[in-house]
C-alpha positions in Angstrom: 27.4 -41.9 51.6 23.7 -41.0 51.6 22.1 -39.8 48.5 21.3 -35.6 49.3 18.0 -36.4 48.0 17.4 -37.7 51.4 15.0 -35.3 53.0 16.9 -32.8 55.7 13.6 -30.4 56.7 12.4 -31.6 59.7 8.5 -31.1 60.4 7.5 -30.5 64.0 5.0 -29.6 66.0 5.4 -26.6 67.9 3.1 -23.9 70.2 2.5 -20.8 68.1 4.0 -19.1 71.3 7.3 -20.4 70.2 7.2 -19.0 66.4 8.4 -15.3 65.5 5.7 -13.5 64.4 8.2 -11.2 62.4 9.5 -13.8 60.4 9.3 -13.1 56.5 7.4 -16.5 56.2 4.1 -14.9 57.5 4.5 -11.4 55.4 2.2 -12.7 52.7 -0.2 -14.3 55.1 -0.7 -10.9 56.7 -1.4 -9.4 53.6 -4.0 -11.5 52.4 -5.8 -11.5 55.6 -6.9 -8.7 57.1 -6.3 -9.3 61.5 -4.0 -12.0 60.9 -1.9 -10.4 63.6 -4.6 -10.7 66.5 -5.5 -14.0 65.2 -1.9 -15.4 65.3 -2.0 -13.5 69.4 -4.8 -15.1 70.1 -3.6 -19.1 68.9 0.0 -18.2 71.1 -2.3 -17.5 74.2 -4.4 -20.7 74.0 -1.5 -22.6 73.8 -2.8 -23.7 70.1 0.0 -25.8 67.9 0.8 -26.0 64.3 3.2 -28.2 62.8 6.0 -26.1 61.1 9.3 -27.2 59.0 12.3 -24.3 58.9 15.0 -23.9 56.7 18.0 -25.5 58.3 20.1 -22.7 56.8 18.5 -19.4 57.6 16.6 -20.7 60.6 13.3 -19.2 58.3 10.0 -21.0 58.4 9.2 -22.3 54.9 6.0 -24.2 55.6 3.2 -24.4 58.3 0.1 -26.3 58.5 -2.5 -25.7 61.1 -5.4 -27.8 61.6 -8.6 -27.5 63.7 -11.8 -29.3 65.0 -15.4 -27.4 64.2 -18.4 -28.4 65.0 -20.8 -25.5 64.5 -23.3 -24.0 61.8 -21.3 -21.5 59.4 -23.7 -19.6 57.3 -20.7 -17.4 55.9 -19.6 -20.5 53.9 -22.1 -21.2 50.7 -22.9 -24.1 50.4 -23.1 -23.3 54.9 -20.7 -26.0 56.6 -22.2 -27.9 59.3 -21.6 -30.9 61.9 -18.2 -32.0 63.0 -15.5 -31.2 60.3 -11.7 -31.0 60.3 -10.3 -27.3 58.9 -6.8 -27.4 57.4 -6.5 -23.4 59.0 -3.4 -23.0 57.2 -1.9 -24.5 54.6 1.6 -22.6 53.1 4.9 -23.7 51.7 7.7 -21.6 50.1 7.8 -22.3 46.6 11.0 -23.8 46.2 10.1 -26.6 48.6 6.2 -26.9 47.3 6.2 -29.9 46.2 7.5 -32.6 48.9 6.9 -30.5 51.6 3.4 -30.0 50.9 2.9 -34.0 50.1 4.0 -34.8 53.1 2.3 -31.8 55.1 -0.8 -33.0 53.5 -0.1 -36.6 54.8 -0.2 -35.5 58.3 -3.1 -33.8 57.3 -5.3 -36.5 55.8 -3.9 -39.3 58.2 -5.2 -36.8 61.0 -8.3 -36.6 59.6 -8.6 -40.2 59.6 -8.4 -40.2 63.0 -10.6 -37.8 64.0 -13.3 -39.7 62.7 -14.4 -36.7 61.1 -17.1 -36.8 58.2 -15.2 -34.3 55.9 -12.4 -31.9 56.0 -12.1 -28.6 54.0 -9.7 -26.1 53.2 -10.1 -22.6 51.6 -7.8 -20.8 49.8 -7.9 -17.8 47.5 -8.0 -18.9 43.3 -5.3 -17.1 42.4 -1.7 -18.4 40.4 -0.4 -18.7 43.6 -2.5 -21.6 44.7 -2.3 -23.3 41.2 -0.1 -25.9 42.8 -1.7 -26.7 45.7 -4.9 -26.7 44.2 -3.2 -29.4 41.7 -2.3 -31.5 44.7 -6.0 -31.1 46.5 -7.6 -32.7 43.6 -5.2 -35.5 43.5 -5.8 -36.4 46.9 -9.3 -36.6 46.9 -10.2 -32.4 47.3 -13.4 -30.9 45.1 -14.6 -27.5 45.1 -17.4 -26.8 46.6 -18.4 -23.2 46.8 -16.8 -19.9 48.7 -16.8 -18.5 52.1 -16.4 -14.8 51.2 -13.7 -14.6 48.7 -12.1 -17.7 49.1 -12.5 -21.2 47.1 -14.1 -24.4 49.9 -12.3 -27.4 48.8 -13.5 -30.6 50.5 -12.8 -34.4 50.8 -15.0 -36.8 52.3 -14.5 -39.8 54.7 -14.9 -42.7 52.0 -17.5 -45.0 52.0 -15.4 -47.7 49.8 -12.2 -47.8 48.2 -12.0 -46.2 44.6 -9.5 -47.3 41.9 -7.6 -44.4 42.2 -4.9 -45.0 45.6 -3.9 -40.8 45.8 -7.8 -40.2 46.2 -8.5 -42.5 48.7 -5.3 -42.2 50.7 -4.8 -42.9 53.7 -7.8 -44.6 54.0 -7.7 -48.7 53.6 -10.2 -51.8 53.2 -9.3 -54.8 54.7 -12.1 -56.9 53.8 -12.2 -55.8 49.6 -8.4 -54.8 49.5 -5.4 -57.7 47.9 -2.4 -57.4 50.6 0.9 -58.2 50.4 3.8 -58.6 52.6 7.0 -57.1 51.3 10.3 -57.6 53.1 12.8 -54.9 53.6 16.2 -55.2 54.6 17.4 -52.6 57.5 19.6 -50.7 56.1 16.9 -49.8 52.9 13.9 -49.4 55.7 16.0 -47.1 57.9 16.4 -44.7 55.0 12.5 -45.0 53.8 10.7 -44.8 56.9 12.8 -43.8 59.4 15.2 -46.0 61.8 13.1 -48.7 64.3 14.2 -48.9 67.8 12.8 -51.9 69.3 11.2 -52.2 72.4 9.7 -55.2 72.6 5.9 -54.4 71.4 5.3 -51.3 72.8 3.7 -48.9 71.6 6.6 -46.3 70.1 5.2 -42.6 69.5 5.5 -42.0 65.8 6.1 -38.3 64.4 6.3 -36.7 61.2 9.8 -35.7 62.4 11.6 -37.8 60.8 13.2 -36.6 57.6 12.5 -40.4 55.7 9.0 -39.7 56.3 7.8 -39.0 52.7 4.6 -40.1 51.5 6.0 -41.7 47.6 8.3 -44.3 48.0 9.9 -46.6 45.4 11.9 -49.4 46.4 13.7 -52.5 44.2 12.9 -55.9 45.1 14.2 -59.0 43.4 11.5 -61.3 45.0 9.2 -63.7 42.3 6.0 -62.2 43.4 6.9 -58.8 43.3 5.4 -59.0 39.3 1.7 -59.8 41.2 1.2 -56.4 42.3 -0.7 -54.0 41.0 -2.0 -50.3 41.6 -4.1 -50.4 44.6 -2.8 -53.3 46.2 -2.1 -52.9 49.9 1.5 -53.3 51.0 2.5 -54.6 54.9 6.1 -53.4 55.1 8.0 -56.7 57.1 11.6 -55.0 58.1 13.6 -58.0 58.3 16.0 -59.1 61.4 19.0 -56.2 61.7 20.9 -59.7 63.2 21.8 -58.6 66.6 19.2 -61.2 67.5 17.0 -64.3 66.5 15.0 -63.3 63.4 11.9 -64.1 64.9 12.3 -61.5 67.6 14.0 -58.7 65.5 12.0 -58.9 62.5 8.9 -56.5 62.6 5.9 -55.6 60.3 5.9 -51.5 60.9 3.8 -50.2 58.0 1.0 -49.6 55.7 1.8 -48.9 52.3 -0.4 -48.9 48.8 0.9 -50.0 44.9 1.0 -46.6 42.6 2.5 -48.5 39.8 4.7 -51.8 39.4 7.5 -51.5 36.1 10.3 -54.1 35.4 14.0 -51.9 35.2 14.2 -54.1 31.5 11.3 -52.0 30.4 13.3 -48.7 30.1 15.5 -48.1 26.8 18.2 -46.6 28.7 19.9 -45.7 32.5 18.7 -42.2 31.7 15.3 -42.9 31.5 15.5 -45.4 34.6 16.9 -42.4 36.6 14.3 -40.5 35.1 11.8 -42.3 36.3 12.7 -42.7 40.3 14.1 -39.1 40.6 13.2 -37.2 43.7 11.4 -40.2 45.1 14.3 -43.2 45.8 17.0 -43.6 48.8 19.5 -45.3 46.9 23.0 -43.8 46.6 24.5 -42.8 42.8 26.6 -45.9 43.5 23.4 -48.3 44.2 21.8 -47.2 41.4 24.6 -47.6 38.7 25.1 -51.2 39.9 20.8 -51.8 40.1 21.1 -50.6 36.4 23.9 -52.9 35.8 23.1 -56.1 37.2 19.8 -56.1 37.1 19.5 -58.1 40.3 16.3 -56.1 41.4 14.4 -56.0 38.0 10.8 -54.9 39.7 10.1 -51.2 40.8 7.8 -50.5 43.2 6.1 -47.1 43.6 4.2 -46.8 47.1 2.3 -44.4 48.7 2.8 -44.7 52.8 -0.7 -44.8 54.3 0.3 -44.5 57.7 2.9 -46.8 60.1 1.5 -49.0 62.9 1.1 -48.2 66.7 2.8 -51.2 67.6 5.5 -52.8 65.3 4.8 -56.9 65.8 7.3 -59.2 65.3 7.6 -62.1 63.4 7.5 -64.5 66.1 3.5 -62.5 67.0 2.9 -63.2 63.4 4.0 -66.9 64.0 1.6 -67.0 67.2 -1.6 -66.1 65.7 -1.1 -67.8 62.5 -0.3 -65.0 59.9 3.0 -66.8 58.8 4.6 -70.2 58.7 7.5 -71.4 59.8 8.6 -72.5 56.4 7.5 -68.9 55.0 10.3 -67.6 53.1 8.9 -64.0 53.5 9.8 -61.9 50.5 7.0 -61.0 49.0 3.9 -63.0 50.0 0.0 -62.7 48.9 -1.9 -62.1 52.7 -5.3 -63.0 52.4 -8.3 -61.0 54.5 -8.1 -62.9 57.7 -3.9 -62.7 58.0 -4.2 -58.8 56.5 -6.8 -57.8 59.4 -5.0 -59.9 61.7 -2.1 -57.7 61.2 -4.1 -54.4 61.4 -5.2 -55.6 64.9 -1.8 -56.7 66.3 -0.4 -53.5 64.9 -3.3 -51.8 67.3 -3.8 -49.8 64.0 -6.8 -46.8 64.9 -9.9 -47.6 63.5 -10.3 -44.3 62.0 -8.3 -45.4 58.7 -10.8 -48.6 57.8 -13.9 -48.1 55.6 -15.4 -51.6 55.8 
């Protein structure tokens, strides 16, 4: 049985044409911005999107994020905006689902901004108790303030020129030439329930949507291989989803995604099960079962806390890695240090968009 924490809100992206206008989710936006009506008319008539998630219950909306391209001179704004920018339009999640939903609504956000090529994307949002949260979350991934437009708070994050130190502020951004990679094998059954289920199809390229309820952006997952206890925070992670044996390894084993080190602990280092539990609550996609025998037997003493940057456009398998070099026959491929040229080669059979390097 899976464990319920397994996400069940679907995110989509949908036409605003397609969303009730009426439904309670937008009272308070309508309240705090005067028009909001005509505005929401006007996105449904030019056939604008927004990506939404609904309560499977109810049928309700419970978040929405809606994000736009500008590219002119805003004097209303001070400090005045200018060049090409991303806007996150709107940005609102019920509070009981705050937290996850609005990580991983802010990953689609950011990892679209990466790809826009944009110089800097902004947000503004009343200072108020109400925003407390999100404002929290902002500054963790990278947000400052930078002034008003009317009487609303800018927040901004700008396109990195290097990697920092810190991986939540840099995310989703990587940099292959400065950055220590790893490859980390996962089995299928553990990858399905992180990242979503792989359907292979030879190399092509696979359309890859935030639909999927596995698509959080903090992972954990136990590993058991030796040089697991190299990592460290900031260390880039190529996620290697190992052969699901309906066929030869080398054509059935894939490298899928891009993943960075938050924090590396050994399961010894916690006094008790409690604290163990503690510690990977809300963030694991192990069953009650799996985790009393992990605590047990001890058979997967290293913890790995990730951050998923983003997946790859094509998922190469291990017999592409074996072509151009990145892996040896005699690889047992666990957990293996990649260095620059085998990392980048990776990026580039992965076709991975340009947008999310800083070299």
């Amino acid at each position: 049985m899976m464990n319920p924490q397994r996400f069940e809100d679907h995110i989509r992206k949908v036409s605003f044409s397609e969303l009730n206008l009426h439904d309670p989710f937008f009272t308070s936006l309508r309240n705090a911005y005067q028009g909001f009506d005509d505005w929401f008319d006007r996105k449904s008539a030019e056939g604008e999107k927004t990506w939404v998630s609904r309560n499977r219950d109810s049928g309700h909306l419970q978040a929405m994020l809606y994000i736009k391209i500008e590219d002119d001179f805003d004097e209303s704004s001070q400090p005045p905006l200018r060049g090409r920018r991303m806007k996150i339009g709107t940005f609102k999640v019920d509070y009981d689902h705050h937290t996850s939903l609005g990580k991983r609504l802010l990953a689609i956000a950011l990892r679209e901004f990466a790809e826009s090529r944009c110089p800097y994307v902004y947000v503004t949002m009343f200072d108020t108790d109400n925003t407390k949260g999100l404002r929290g979350l902002l500054k963790q991934y990278g947000f400052s303030p930078l002034g008003y437009k009317s009487s609303e708070q800018i927040w901004i994050k700008k396109r990195p020129s290097s990697t920092s130190l810190d991986p939540y502020r840099e995310f989703p951004f990587i940099s292959p030439r400065r950055d220590r990679a790893h490859l980390l094998a996962i089995i299928p059954k553990y990858h399905e329930r992180l990242f979503g289920d792989i359907r292979l199809q030879s190399e092509a390229h696979i359309p890859i949507q935030d639909e999927v309820p596995t698509n959080t952006i903090e992972k954990i997952y136990l590993s058991a291989a030796p040089n697991a206890a190299r990592l460290r925070a900031g260390d880039r992670v190529v996620i290697y989803r190992t052969s699901d044996r309906t066929g030869q390894a080398r054509y059935r084993s894939v490298v899928s995604e891009i993943c960075t080190v938050t924090e590396l602990k050994n399961i010894n280092s916690f006094e008790n099960k409690e604290a163990f539990l503690r510690f990977i609550k809300g963030r694991n996609v192990f069953t009650p079962e799996e985790l009393e025998d992990f605590w047990t037997r001890r058979r997967y003493p290293y913890i790995i806390s990730l951050l998923f940057n983003f997946p790859l456009r094509v998922r190469p398998t291990r017999q592409k890695l074996l072509d151009h070099d990145v892996v040896s026959p005699k690889d047992r491929l666990t957990c293996i240090p990649l260095d620059t040229r085998q990392f980048m080669t990776i990026l580039e059979l992965g076709d991975t968009d340009e947008g999310y390097v800083i070299d």
